[in-house]
N, C-alpha and C positions, 0 to 999 in steps of 0.2 A: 477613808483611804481607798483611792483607785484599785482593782485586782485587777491585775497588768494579765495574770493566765487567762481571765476571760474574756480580754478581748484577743488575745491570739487565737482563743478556741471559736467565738465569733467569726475570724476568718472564713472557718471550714462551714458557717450554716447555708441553705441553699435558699438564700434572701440577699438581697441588697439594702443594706441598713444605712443609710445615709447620716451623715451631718452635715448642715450646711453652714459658711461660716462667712459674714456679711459684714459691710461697716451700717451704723443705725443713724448716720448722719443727715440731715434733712434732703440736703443735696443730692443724697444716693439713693433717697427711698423710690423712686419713682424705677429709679432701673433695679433695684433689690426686687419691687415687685413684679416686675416684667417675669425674672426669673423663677420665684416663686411661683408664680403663676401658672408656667412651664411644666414646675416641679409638680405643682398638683395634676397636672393633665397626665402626664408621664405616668402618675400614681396609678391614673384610674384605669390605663390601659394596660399598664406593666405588672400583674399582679404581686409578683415579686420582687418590685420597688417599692420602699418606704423613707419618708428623712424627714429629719429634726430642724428646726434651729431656735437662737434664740431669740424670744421678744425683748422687746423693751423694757416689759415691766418686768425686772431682774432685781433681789437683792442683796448681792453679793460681787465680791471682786472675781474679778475675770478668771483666776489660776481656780476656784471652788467651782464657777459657775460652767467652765468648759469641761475639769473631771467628770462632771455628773452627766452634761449631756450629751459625752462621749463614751457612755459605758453601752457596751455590747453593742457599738456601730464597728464597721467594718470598710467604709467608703468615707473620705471626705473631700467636700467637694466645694470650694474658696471661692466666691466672687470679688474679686481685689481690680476695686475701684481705686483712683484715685485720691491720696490724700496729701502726702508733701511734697516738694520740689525739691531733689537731694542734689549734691554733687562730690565727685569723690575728694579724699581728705587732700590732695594734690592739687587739687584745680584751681591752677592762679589768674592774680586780675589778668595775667595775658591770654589764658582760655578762656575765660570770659568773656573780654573783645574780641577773639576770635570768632565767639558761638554767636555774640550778634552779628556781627557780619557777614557771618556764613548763613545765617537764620537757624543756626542749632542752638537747643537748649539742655540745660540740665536735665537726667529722667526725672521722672514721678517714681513714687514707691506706695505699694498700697498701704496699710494702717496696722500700727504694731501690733492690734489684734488679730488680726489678720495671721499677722508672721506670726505669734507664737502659735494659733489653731494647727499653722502649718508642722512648725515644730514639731507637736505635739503627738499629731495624725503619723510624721516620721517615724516619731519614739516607737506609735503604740503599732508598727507594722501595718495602715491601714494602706489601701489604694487611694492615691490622688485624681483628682478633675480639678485642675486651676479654671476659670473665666477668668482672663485678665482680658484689661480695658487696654484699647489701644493708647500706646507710650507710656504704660507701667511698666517699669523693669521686673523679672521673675526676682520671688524672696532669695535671698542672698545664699549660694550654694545649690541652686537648684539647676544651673544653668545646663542645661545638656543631659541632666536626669529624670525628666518628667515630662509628660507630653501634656499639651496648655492649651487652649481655646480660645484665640484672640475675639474680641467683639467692641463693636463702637457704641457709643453710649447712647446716639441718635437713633439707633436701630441695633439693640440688642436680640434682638428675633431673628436675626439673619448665623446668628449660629446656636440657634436651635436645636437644627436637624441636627449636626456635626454630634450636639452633648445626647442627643438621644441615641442616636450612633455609639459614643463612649459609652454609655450606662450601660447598652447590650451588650456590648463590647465584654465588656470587663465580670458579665454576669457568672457566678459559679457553673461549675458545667452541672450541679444538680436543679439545676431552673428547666435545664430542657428535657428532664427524662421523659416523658410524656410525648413531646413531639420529634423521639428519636426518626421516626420512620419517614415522618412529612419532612424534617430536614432531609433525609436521604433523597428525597425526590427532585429535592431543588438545589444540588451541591451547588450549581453554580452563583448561588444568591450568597454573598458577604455575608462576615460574621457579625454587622452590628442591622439586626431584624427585631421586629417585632416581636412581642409577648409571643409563646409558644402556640398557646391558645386562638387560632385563629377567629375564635366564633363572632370576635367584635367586628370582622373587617367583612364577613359573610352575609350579604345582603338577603334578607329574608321577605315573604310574600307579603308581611302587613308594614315594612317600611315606607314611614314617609319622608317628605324634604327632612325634616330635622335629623330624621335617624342617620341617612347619607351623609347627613353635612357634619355629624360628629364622628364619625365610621372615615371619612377624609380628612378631616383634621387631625384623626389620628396615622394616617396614613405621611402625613405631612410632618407630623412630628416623631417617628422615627425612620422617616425618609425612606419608607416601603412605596417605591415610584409603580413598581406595580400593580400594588392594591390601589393607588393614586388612579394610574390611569382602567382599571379593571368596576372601579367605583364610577369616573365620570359616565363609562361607555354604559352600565348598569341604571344608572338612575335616568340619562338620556332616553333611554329606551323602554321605560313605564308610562303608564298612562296617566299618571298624574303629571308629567312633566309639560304636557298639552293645555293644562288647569290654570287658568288663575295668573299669567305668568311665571307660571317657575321655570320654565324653562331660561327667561333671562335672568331669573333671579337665583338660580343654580350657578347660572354662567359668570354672576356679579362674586357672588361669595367665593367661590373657584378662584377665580382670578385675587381676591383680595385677602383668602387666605394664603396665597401663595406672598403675597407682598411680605404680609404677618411672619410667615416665617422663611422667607428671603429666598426662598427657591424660584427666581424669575420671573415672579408678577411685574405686570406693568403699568400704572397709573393710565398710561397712553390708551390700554387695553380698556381700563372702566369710562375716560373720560369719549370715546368710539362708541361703546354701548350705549351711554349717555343719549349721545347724540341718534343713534337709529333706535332707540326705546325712550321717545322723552317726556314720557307718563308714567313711567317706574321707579315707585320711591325710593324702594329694594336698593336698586342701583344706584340713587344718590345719595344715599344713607352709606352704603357700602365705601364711594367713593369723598366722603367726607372721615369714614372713618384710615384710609387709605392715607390722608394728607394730616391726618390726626396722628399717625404713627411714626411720620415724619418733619412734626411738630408745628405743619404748617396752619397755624389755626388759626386763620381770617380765612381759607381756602373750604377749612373744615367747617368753618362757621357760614358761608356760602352754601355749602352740599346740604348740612342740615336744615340751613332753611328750606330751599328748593323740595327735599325730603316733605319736610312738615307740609306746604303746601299741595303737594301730591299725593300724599295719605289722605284714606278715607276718614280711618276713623281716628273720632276726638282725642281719645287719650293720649294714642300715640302722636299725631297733630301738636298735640300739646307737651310730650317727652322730645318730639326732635326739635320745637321750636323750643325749647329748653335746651339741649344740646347747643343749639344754633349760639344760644346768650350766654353759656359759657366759654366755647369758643371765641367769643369776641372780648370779653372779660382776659382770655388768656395770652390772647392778641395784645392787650395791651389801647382797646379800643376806647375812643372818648368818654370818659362817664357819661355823658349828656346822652349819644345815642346808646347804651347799655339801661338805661333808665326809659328811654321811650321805649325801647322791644318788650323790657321789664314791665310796662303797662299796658303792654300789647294783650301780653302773653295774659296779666292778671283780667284781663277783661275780657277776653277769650273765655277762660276757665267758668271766670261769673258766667256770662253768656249763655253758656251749653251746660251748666251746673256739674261742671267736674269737678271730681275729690279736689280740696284744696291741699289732699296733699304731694300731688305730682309740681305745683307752684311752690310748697314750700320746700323740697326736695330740688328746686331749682337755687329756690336760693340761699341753701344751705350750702348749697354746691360755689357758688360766686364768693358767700362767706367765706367759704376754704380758700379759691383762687388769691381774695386779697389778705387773706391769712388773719381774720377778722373775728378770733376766737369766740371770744362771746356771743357775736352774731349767729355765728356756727351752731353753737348750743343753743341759741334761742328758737332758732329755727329746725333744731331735731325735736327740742321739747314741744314745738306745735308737729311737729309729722309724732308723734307721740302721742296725740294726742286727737290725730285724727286715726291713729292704729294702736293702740295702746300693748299690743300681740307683735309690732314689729320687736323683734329681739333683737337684729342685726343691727339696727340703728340704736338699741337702746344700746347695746355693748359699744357702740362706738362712743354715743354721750359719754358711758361712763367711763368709756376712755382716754377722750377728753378731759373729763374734769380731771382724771387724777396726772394728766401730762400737767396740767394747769397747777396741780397740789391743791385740789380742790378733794380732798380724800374721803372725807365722811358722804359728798356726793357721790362721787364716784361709787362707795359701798352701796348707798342707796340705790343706785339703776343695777348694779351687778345683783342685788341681793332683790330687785323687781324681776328679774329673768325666771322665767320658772321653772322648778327643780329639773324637771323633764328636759327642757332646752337647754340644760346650761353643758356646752361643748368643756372640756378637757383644758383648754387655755380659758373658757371663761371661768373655771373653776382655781387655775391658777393665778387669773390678773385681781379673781376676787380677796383667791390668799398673801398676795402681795398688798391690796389693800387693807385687809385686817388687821396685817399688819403694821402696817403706817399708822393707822388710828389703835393702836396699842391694845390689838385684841387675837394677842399670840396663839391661844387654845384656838379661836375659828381660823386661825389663818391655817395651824397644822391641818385642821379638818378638813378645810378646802384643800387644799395640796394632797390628800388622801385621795381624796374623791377623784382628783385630776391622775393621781397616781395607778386608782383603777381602770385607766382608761389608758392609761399605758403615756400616758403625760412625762417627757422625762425632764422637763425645764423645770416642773412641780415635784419631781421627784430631788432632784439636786435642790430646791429651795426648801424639800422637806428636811433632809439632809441638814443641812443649814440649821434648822429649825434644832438640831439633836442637839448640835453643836454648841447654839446657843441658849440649850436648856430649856425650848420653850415647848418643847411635843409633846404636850398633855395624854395623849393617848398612850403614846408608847411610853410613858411616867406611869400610869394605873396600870399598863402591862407589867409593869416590872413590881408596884405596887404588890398589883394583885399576887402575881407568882411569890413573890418574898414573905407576902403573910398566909404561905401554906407551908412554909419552914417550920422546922420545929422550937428555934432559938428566933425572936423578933428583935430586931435594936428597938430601942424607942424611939429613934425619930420617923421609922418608917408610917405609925400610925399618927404623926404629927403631921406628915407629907403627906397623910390620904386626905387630912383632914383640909392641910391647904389646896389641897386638889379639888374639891367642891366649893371653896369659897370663891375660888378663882372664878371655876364655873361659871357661882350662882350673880358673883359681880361683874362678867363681861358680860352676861346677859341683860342685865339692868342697863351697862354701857350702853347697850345698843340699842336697847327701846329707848333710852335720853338719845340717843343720836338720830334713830329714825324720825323719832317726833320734830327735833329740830330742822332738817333734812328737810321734811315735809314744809314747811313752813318758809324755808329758803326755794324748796320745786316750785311750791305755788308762786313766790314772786316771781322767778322765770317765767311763769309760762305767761302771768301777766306781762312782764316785760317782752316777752314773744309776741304778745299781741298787740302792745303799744308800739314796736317797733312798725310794725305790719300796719297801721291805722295813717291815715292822711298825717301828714304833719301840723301842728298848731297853730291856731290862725295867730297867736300870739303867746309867749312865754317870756316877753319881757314887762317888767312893771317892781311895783314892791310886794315883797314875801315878808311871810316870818316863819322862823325856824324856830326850833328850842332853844334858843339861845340870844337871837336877834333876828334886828328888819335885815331884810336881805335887797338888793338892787342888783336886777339881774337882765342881762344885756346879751342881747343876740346879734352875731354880726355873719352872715352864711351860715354855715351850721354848725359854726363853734359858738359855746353857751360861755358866758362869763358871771362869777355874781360875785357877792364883797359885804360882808357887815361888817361891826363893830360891837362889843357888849364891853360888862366890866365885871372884874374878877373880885371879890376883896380877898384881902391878904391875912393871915395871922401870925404872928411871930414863934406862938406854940404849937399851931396845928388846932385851932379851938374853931375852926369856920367862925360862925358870927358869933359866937359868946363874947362878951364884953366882959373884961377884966377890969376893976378899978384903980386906976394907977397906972394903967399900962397903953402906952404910945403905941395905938396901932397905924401901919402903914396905908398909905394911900391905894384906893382899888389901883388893880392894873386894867388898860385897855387890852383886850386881845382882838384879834380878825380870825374871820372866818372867810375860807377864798375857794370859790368852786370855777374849775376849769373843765371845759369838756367839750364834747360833740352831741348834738343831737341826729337822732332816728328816728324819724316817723314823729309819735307822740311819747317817744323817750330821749332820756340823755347817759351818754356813759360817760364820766366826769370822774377828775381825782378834786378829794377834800384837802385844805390845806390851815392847820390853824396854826396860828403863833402869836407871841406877843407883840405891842407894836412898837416899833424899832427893829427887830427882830427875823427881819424879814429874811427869807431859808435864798440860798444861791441858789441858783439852775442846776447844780452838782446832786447839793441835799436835797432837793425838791424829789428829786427820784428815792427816797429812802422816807421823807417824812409825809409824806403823801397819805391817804386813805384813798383805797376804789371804791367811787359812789356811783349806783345805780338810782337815775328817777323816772318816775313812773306818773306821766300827766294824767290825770282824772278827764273823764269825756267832755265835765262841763268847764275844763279847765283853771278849776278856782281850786286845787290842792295836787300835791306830789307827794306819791308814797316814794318811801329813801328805804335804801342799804347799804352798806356803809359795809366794805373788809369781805368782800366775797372770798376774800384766800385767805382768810382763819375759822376757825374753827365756831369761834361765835362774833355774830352778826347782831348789826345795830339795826335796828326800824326805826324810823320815823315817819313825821308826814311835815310838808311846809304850806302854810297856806297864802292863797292869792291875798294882798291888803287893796293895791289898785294897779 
């Protein structure tokens, strides 16, 4: 049960405690993260801003999941994008033909999640910040009560400055006791400034480019123009500005930070630079990132090459002409030239003996673009594998897998993070896995650990956890305290007793899980590297499978193959026993039909068996299917299989070449 007193008495603390409340829609995440993004910067400089929201990996319905990570916040603050096209209950077909004719439409309204957070943030007295996207209408009843933040969704950055504005805005007056007296000297500077604390914006003797350029963007982001302009004149005027370029490379980021957060930059201004510095990668990196923020990416994909080629050194050489190739992928450009840059780049890297993992980090990156899940994973488990210490990327694997409901992986890569790195949400996306894979006591555990960290989406799924009986700790809490009573029930020592069996069986769980796990990584990583290899000078001819000859036909890079075997039938269920007397049925033919795409010297293929006659519609197909992974052997005379990537257990085999 929510305590409604303590969040009124959160009002009075002298913090800003944020929730932040989003739609999780595919469509939206690119501008949710914009925001977020923000949110984190604001943190670092705001000492007394902090905020919540929730991820993805939630398990519970909305009314439980927003109680908990609304407790003892005091701010909330809505990003309400876009999600239906409403019209009032009045609007007939002749405002309808009116609105096209006139070119008006119906508003948008953000997502009912959305509106009840709002709701809710009402009830419990908190202070509002709507973000609404331009032609959402405000939630119903707000109309002329709340002040809102319009922003366009091509360039959410451009009201930035405004929400960092509000957030100071709206701060307890116990945030500034400390720089009563520095206010006093500058009454005439607005009430939405910077942290109290001036020290981040005070240029000190061993500052170099980077400490400026974060010291200005934070100047940029709560729209302190004259720590802005106090900053450029400060760094112009060292001697290191003379070094190396930075002097235009000061003047590149200046300008393209100002784009970023909408305060009057000018493209016109980087592509000038451009032009009288045109040996500065600085600058064409800058202004590829410039037309990147404006989604123009065949532009963006221009700048970073130019970039790439202007750089000295290899890796980065090899980071922006990577840039360059997803730019062009996002573009929408030819596969054919995406595949020769792609060759460029991979013979580049061989060349100068660069990590291969800046190459497969590019095309992990392309895998995302064409939303190419698997490839995705294949290509973090080689960057895994060429860093086995990246955590970053391991928490994303396994956050993949388990979007995928690949769940027993997923625990795998969270449960490889080590104790020491594992962040607060990795401790609760691990407890949401454990739970999915039906291992209640670890999942409360991990939701503790995240809990110590002040995790409150972990705390509300802890919660959860009470509810539904499954919080093994705080069970032997109660345990424990109960068997120092003087009066015992019986069942209390019957429940300590299933308190360790529990224990001692999800343990054993999870070493059968790891083991298997392990067994399924390893074919990944094989398959990472089959995809990664030349493709096969040939994969068509005859096979045999467990079951039958196969005839398997390549036509582009879709793989096709087809047998035939036979089943015998028994009337009782006796497989082949022969009864005397007894009329056994004729075998049945079955097929066996593999459909797919080839990669490199792999195939991602779905299995399809039936009887014959029996053949599944284009409907069922999508239902009776199996996902089979193959894996070409170097001398190509065998394919290792796996068969149901999305259960829980997996098939192997191998088929071998006949001619």
């Amino acid at each position: 049960m929510l305590n409604v007193s303590r969040h009124f008495e959160a009002l009075q603390m002298n913090e800003i405690k944020a929730f932040v409340g989003h739609s999780f829609t595919a469509d939206d995440k690119d501008v949710v993260d914009r925001f977020t993004a923000i949110f984190n910067e604001i943190e670092k400089l705001h000492p007394s801003f902090s905020w919540v929201h929730a991820e993805s990996a939630e398990s519970s319905g909305i009314d439980e999941k927003v109680l908990a990570l609304f407790s003892e916040k005091n701010v909330f603050i809505g990003i309400c994008t876009k999600r239906e096209c409403v019209v009032p209950i009045d609007f007939s077909l002749k405002d309808h033909i009116l609105s096209r004719l006139t070119n008006n439409t119906p508003t948008w309204k953000t997502s009912d999640w959305i509106i009840q957070e709002i709701g809710l943030a009402i009830g419990l007295g908190y202070k509002l910040i709507l973000l609404v996207e331009s032609g959402v209408r405000l939630p119903g009843g707000l109309q002329g009560s709340v002040e809102y933040i319009p922003f366009e969704r091509a360039a959410p950055e451009r009201s930035f400055t405004k929400l960092a504005q509000m957030i100071s805005s709206i701060a307890p007056s116990k945030m500034v006791v400390e720089s009563v007296a520095a206010q006093s000297a500058n009454e005439s500077e607005p009430a939405a400034t910077p942290p109290s604390n001036s020290d981040w914006k005070t240029p000190k003797p061993e500052w170099r480019l980077q400490d400026y350029q974060f010291a200005f963007r934070g100047a940029l982001v709560f729209g302190d123009k004259a720590a802005e302009i106090d900053l450029d004149k400060k760094y112009l005027a060292t001697a290191e500005v003379n070094e190396d370029e930075n002097r235009t490379k000061w003047v590149a980021f200046r300008e393209y930070e100002r784009i970023l957060f909408g305060t009057n930059g000018s493209i016109q201004v980087l592509k000038q630079l451009s032009e009288s510095n045109p040996t500065c990668a600085a600058v064409f990196e800058y202004l590829a990132k410039s037309f990147l923020e404006f989604r123009q990416f065949s532009d963006a994909s221009k700048y970073f090459k130019i970039a790439s080629d202007l750089v000295m050194d290899q890796k980065s050489k090899a980071r922006l002409f990577g840039d360059s190739i997803v730019m062009l992928a996002k573009a929408k450009a030819e596969s054919s030239e995406i595949s020769v840059a792609v060759e460029k780049l991979k013979e580049y890297i061989c060349e100068n003996e660069i990590d291969k993992y800046e190459l497969f980090v590019v095309m992990r990156r392309l895998a995302e673009v064409n939303r190419q899940s698997y490839e995705e994973i294949a290509y973090m488990q080689l960057m895994l594998e060429c860093d086995p210490s990246d955590t970053k990327t391991r928490f994303l694997l396994a956050f993949e897998h388990a979007q995928l409901g690949n769940d027993e992986l997923a625990v795998y890569h969270y449960n490889m993070i080590p104790f020491a790195d594992r962040n607060p949400i990795t401790w609760n996306n691990l407890g949401v896995a454990f739970d999915k894979i039906k291992l209640p006591a670890m999942s409360v555990d991990a939701y503790r650990m995240a809990r110590k960290s002040g995790e409150t989406l972990a705390m509300s799924n802890l919660a959860f956890k009470f509810l539904s009986a499954g919080f093994l700790a705080e069970a032997k809490e109660v345990i424990d305290d109960a068997m120092k009573r003087t009066e015992i029930h019986g069942n209390i020592p019957r429940a300590l007793t299933l308190l360790k069996e529990q224990e001692a069986n999800e343990s054993k769980l999870l070493e059968e899980i790891i083991e298997r796990s392990a067994k399924v990584n390893a074919f990944l990583i094989n398959y990472g590297y089959a995809i990664f290899r030349k493709p096969a000078r040939s994969m068509e001819g005859s096979w045999k499978d467990i079951n039958c000859e196969l005839r398997i036909s390549i036509l582009g890079k879709s793989l096709s193959a087809e047998g035939r075997y036979q089943k015998s039938i028994n009337a009782f269920g006796l497989g082949g026993l022969v009864v005397p007397g007894l009329i056994h049925p004729a075998p049945e033919t079955w097929i066996v039909e593999y459909v797919g795409t080839v990669h490199g010297s792999a195939v991602e293929a779905m299995q399809y068996t039936y009887k014959d006659g029996d053949q599944p519609s284009l409907l069922s197909r999508a239902s009776t299917g199996r996902k089979t992974f193959l894996i070409l052997s170097e001398n190509e005379m065998e394919f290792q299989c796996m068969i149901d990537l999305n259960e829980q257990v997996k098939s192997f085999s191998r088929i071998s070449r006949i001619s």
